[in-house]
N, C-alpha and C positions, 0 to 999 in steps of 0.2 A: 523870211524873217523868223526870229525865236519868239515862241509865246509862250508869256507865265501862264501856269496853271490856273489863276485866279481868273487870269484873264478867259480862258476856255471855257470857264466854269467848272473845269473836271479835276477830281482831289484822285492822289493815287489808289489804287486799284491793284491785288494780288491774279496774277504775277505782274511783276515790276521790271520795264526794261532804262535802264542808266546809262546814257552815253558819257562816256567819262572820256574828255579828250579823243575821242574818234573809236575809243572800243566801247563797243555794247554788251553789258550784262543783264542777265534777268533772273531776278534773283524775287525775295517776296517783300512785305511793307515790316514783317518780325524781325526779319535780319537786316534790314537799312536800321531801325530805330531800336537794336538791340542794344545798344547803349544810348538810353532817352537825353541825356544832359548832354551830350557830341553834338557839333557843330551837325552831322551827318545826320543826326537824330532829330535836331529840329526842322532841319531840310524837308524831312516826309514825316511829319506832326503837324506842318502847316505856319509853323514860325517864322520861316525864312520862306520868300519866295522861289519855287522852282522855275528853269527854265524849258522850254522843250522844244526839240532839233525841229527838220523840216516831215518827219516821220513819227513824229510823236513823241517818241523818247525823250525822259526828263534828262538834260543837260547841267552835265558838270565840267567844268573850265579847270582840269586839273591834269594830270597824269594819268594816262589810262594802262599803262602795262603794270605799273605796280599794285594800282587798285587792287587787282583780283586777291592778290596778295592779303588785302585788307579785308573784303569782302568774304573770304576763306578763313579769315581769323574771326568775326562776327558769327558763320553760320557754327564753327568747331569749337572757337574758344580758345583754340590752339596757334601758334604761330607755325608753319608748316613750308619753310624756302626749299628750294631746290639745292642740289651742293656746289659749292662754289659760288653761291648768290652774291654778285659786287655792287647791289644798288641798296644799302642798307640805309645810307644816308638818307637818301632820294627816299625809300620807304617810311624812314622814322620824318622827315620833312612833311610827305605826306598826312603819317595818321596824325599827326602834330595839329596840322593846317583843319586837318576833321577835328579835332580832340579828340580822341579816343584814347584815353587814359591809359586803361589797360594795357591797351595795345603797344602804346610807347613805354610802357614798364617790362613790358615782357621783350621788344626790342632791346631795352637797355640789358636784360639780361644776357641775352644772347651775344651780345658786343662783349661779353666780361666771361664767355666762355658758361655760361649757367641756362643754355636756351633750349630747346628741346633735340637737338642733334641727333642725341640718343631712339627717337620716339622713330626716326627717317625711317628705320627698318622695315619692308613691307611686300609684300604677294600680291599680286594682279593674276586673276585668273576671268578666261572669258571662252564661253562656248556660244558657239549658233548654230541654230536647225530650221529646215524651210519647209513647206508643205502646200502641194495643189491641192485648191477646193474650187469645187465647179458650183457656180451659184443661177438657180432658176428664178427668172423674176419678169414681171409683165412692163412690157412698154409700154405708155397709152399713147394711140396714135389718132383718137377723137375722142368724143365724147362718150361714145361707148362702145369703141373699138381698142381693142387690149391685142397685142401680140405679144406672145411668149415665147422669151431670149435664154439664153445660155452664155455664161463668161466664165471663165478661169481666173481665179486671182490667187497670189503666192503671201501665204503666210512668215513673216519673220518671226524669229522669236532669238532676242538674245540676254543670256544669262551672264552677270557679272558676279565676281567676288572679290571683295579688296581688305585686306585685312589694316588701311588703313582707312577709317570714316570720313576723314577731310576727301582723302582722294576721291570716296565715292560718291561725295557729296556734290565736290566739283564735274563730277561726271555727267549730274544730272543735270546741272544747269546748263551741261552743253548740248543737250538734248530739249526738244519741245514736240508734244502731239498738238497736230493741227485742230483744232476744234472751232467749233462756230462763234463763239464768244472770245478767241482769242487762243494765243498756247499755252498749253498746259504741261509743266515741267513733273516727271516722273520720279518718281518718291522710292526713296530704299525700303526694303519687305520688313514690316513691323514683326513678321513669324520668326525671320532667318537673319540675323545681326549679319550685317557687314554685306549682303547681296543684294542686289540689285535687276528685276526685269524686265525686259523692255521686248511687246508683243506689235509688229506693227504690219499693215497691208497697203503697198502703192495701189492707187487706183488707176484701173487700166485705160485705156483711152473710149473703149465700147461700153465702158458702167457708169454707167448714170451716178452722179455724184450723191443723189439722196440716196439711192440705192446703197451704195457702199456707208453710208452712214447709217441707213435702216438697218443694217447687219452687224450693227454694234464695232465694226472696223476703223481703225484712226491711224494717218501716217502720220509715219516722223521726219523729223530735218533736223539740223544741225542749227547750232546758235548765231552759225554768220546766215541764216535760211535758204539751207541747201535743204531739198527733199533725199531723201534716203530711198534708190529704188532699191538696194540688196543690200545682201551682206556685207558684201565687197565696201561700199560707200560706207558700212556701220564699221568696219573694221580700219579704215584707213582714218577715220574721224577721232577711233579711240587708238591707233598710234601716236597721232599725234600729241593727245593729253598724258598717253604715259610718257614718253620720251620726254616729252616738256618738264615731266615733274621728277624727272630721272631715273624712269625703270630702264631695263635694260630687256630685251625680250631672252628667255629662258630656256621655251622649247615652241614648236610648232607643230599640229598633226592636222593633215596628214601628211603634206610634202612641206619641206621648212624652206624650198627654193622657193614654194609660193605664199608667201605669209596673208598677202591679202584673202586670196581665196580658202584660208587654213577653216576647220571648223572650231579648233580649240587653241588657245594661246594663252602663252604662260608669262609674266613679267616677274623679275626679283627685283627688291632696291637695297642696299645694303648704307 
């Protein structure tokens, strides 16, 4: 059965997961009510009652593939399609059915050839590097009996650049670190415009779970909640987000027969 929020007692909560017709977004409570007079806006204000799936997620009864669409226009400000996008209708019916004013003003532009086409242009660049650390830590196996372990665990770390913002934007939200209190979606470097880093360590079957968390260590998954054991899993995740929003891959090092296992990859979108 779907239950209102009111009925749970629980008012939404940063970060935010949105079943929109069968896809899940997670996104925060600033960009749902980034335009406060939007149907969408009273949704998570508390005006309108939300619904929520069999998993918690608040439910929405709408179109879920074009959402993203909508939701990438809140977090940028920008309207940002792919090329050759055929569901414009379907999108402007959408942000319509939200109100989102803006949004259907900057759609009408784009129908009349005045929309951001221009802005498509863009670089994707993306490196990864790994590294063995051996970590010493006591087991306790009574009350005052301690034995001391030894494990290996592999550091990820991978480095993005996107010289368009939306796209990096969207990048994150397809990413979450596991934490105690829920996921935690990874933020672009306030130092370095337009980059993005993402540091993460699978926990091995022999490490004790607090353990790996006493060492300041967090993994990652993906937004449909796949855990990330390598690289390989981090790099097939972000083909699919560039391909979707129409890069095209560029170059690959070190062997371009193997793209998954590449350390550095380049996309252009023209």
């Amino acid at each position: 059965m779907l239950n209102t929020s009111d009925g749970n007692g629980n008012s939404p909560q940063d970060p935010v997961s949105v079943n929109v017709g069968g896809e899940v977004y997670t996104t925060t409570l600033d960009t749902l009510t980034r335009c406060r007079d939007s149907m969408l806006g009273a949704m998570f204000t508390g005006q309108i009652p939300l619904l929520r799936d069999r998993r918690g997620n608040f439910f929405i009864d709408r179109d879920g593939k074009v959402f993203r669409y909508i939701l990438n226009y809140l977090r940028s400000n920008s309207l940002d399609l792919p090329e050759g996008f055929k569901e414009l209708e379907l999108l402007k019916r959408e942000a319509d059915f939200f109100q989102i004013r803006p949004l259907l003003d900057e759609i009408r532009r784009h129908e009349t050839g005045g929309g951001t086409a221009s802005c498509r242009a863009a670089m994707l660049n993306v490196s990864t590097e790994s590294e063995m650390r051996v970590l010493h830590f006591n087991l306790k196996r009574g009350p005052e009996n301690y034995e001391l372990r030894s494990c290996a665990v592999r550091v990820y770390v991978a480095t993005v650049f996107c010289t368009s913002r939306v796209v990096l934007e969207l990048l994150c939200a397809r990413f979450s670190y596991v934490a105690r209190d829920g996921p935690v979606l990874p933020q672009p470097s306030t130092a370095r415009q337009n980059c993005l880093r993402l540091e993460w360590v699978p926990c091995p079957d022999e490490l004790p779970r607090d353990q790996h968390q006493k060492h300041g260590f967090r993994e990652l998954r993906t937004e449909s909640g796949t855990d990330l054991r390598d690289s390989r899993a981090f790099m097939e995740e972000l083909l699919r987000v560039a391909l979707c929003e129409g890069f095209r891959v560029d170059s690959v090092f070190p062997d371009p027969s193997d793209i998954l296992n590449c350390s550095a990859l380049r996309f252009v979108r023209y």
